[in-house]
N, C-alpha and C positions, 0 to 999 in steps of 0.2 A: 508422547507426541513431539514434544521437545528436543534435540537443535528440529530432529528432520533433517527437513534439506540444509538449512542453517546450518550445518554441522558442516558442509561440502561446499567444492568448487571457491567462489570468491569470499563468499562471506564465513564459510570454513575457515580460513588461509585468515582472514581478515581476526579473525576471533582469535586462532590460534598467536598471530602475532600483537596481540593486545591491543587491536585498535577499536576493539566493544565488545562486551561481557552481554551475557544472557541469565539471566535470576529467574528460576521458575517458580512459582507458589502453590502448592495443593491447598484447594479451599477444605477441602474434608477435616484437612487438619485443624482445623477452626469451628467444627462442629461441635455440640456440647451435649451430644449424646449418646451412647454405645453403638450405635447404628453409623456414626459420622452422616448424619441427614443435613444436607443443604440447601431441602427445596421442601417444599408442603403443597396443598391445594390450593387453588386462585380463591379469594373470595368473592363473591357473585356466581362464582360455578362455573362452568366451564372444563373439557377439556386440559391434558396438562398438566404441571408443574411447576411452578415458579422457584425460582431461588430468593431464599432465608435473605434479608437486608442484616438481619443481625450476625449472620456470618459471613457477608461479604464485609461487610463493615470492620468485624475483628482482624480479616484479611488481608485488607485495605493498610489497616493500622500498622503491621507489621510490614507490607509490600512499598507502600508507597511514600516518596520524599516528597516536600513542598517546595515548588518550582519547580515539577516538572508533569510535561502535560501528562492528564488522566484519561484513559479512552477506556469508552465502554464498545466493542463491535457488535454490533448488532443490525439486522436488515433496515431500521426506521429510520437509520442513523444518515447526518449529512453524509452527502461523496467521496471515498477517499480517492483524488487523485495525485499529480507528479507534485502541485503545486504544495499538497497537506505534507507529501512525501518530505517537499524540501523545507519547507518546516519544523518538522521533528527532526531532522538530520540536523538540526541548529539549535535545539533545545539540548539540556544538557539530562541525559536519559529520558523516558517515557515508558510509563506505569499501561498496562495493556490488561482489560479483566475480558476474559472470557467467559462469554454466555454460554447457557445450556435450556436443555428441557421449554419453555414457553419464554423463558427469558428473566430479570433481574427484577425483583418488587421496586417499582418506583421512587419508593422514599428514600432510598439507600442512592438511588441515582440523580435524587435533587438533592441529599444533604452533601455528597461529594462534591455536586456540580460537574459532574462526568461530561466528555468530549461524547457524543452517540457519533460514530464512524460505520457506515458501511461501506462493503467493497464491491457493490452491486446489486441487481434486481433481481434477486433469488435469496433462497433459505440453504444454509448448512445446517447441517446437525449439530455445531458447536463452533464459540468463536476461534477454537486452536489453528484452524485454516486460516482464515483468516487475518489471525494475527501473524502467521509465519510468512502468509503474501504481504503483511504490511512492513513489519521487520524487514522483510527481504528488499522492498522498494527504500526500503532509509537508509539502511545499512550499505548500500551502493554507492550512496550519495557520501557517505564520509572520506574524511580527506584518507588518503592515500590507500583506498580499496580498490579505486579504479588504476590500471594503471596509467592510462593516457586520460585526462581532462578534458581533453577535446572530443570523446567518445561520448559523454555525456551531456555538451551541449547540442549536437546533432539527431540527441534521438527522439521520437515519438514525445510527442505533447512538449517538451522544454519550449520551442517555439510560439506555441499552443496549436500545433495540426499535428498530422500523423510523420512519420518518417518515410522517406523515397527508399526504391527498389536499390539492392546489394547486387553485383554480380565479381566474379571469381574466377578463376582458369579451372579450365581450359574457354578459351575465346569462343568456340562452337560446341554447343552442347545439344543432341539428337537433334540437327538442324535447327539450331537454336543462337543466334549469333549473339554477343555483348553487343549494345546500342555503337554505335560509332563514335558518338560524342565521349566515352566514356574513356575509348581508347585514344583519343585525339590530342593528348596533353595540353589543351586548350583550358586552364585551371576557371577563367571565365564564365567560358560557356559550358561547362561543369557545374559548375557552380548553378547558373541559371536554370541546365536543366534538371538541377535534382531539386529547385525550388518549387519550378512548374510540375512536375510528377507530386511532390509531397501535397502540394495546392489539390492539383486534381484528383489526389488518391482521398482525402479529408474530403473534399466535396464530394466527392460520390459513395464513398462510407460512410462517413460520419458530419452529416449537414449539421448537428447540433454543434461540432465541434467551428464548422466553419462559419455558423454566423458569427459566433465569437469572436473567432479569429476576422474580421472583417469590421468588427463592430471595434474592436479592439486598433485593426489598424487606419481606421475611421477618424478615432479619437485621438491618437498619434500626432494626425496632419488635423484635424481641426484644432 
């Protein structure tokens, strides 16, 4: 499952010119018996399979450094957004375990003290997705993957709203004109109105985002 996409486009380019490495670990390999079993039945019963704590554990031992964050992805897990994003892009590597089957026996998950991470309100089949969407949001964020910096502070959530409409040539598209403001070399009132658009596209999408974002520039001025 591994680079995947990670393998292509920026963060391909980015790998290739050694600006982050990718270490993958098979938990099977950690299994201790001819079968490589890494998961048994729940106790209590239940549907399912859990994964072995004694073989994430051996896994662990061999995968993971000390100081650097440990995440478990999984659906229970806090939110991962830009802000966790920029975070791990400033820690120095991060240890990523992927779930499977019902998910990771508990105990293996408090004696680590694992980061729980999801990346939304739904279920995968495993946490490999997951981690290559999370990978793929840090990995952007390293110094010299992007290549303009100022691309990055304009986009989606950095400000904490959504990011304003893109438009491109040709100037008319099936009766379809670029705003005028856009075209007016007015850098101002540009400015202004890609702020009122990003305001009003987060308020009408996404209100959670915009109390936030209000509560936040609330506290600012008080």
């Amino acid at each position: 499952m591994f680079p995947g996409p990670l393998g292509a486009s920026l963060a391909g380019k980015a790998a290739a010119d050694g600006l982050w490495s990718l270490e993958t670990v098979d938990i099977r390999d950690f299994a201790s018996d001819k079968h490589r079993s890494v998961d048994d039945t729940p106790f209590g019963g239940g549907a399912g399979m859990v994964m072995r704590p004694d073989v994430i554990d051996a896994a662990l031992h061999q995968a993971h450094s000390d100081g650097r964050p440990l995440i478990y992805l999984t659906p229970r897990g806090r939110l991962f957004d830009q802000s966790v994003a920029r975070s791990l892009a400033e820690a120095d590597g991060v240890t990523l375990l992927c779930g499977r089957y019902e998910g990771v026996d508990q105990r293996v998950i408090e004696a680590w003290d694992m980061d729980e991470i999801s990346i939304g309100d739904f279920v995968l089949s495993g946490g490999e997705a997951a981690a290559i969407t999370v990978l793929d949001a840090v990995v952007r964020l390293l110094p010299g993957v992007i290549g303009s910096p100022d691309s990055l502070s304009e986009e989606s959530f950095e400000q904490g709203i959504l990011e304003y409409p893109h438009y491109t040539r040709p100037e008319e598209w099936n009766g379809r004109a670029v705003p005028e403001v856009l075209r007016s070399g007015h850098h101002k009132n540009i400015e202004t109105w890609r702020q009122d658009q990003a305001e009003t596209i987060t308020r009408s999408r996404r209100p959670d985002l915009w109390d936030r974002f209000v509560a936040a520039e609330t506290n600012k001025k008080g």
